[in-house]
C-alpha positions in Angstrom: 34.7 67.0 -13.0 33.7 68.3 -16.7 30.0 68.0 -16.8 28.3 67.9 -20.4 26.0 71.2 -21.3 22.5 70.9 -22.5 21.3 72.5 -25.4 18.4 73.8 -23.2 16.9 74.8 -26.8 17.3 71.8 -29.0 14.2 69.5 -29.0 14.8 66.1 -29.7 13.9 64.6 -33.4 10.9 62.5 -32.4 10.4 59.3 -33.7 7.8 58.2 -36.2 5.5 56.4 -33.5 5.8 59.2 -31.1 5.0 62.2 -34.2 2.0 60.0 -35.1 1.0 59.8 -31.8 0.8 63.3 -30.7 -0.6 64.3 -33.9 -3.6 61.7 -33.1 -4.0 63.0 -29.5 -3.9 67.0 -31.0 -6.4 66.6 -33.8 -9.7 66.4 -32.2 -11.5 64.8 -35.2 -8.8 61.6 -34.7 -9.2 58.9 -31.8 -6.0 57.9 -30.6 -5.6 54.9 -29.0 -4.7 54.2 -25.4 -1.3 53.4 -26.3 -1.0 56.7 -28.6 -2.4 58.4 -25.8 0.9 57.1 -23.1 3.3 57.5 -25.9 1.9 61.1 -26.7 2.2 62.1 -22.9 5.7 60.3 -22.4 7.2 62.0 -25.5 6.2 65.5 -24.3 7.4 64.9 -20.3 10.3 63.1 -21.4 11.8 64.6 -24.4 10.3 68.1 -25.0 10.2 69.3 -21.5 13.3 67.3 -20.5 12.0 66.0 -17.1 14.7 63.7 -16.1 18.1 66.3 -16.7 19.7 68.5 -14.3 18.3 71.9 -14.5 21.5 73.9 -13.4 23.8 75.2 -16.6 26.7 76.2 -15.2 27.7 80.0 -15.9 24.3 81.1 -17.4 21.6 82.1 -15.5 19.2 82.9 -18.5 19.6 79.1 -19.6 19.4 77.8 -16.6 16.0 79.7 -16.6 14.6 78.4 -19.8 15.6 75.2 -18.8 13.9 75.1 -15.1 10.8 76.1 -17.1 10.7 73.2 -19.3 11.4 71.0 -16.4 8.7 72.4 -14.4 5.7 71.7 -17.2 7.2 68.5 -17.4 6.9 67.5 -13.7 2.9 69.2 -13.5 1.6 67.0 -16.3 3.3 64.1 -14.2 1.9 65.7 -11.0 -1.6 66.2 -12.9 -1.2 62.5 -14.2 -0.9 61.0 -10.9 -3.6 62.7 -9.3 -6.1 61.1 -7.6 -9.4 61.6 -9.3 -11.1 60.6 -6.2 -9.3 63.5 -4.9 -10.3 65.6 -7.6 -14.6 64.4 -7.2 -14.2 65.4 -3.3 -12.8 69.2 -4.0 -15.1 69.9 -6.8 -17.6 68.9 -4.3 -15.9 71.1 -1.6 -16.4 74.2 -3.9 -19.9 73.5 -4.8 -21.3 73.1 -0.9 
């Protein structure tokens, strides 16, 4: 089976909705709304960390490396995303007593 290589390196060209909407969510004197806000976080998990593609390279460890890393910020802000704040309110109150 000939499986296709990743560029682990290349980042996507984004598209004009998703550029304007993570330049909204970075500047803090702009107030992006909700829907900038999910395409903002979607565009970073999905095409600059490349969540969703196989993080083995075949024959190269180092890219395989580089790759793993982009994966694993990818799945944290999904992890962090799906937290529970409730969750979050009971072990800030955990530290505190």
């Amino acid at each position: 089976m000939n499986k296709k290589k990743t560029d682990v390196f290349h980042v996507p060209a984004l598209e004009r909705h998703e550029l304007i909407a993570l330049q909204m969510c970075f500047d803090e004197k702009e107030n992006a709304n909700p829907e900038q806000q999910a395409i903002a976080i979607k565009t970073i998990i999905g095409k600059i960390c490349m969540y969703d593609v196989q993080c083995y390279q075949i024959g190269s460890f180092d890219e395989t490396a580089f790759l793993n890393g982009r994966v694993f910020i990818g799945k944290e802000i999904l992890r962090q995303c799906r937290q529970s704040i409730g969750t979050l309110d009971q072990q800030e109150k955990e530290k505190t007593q």
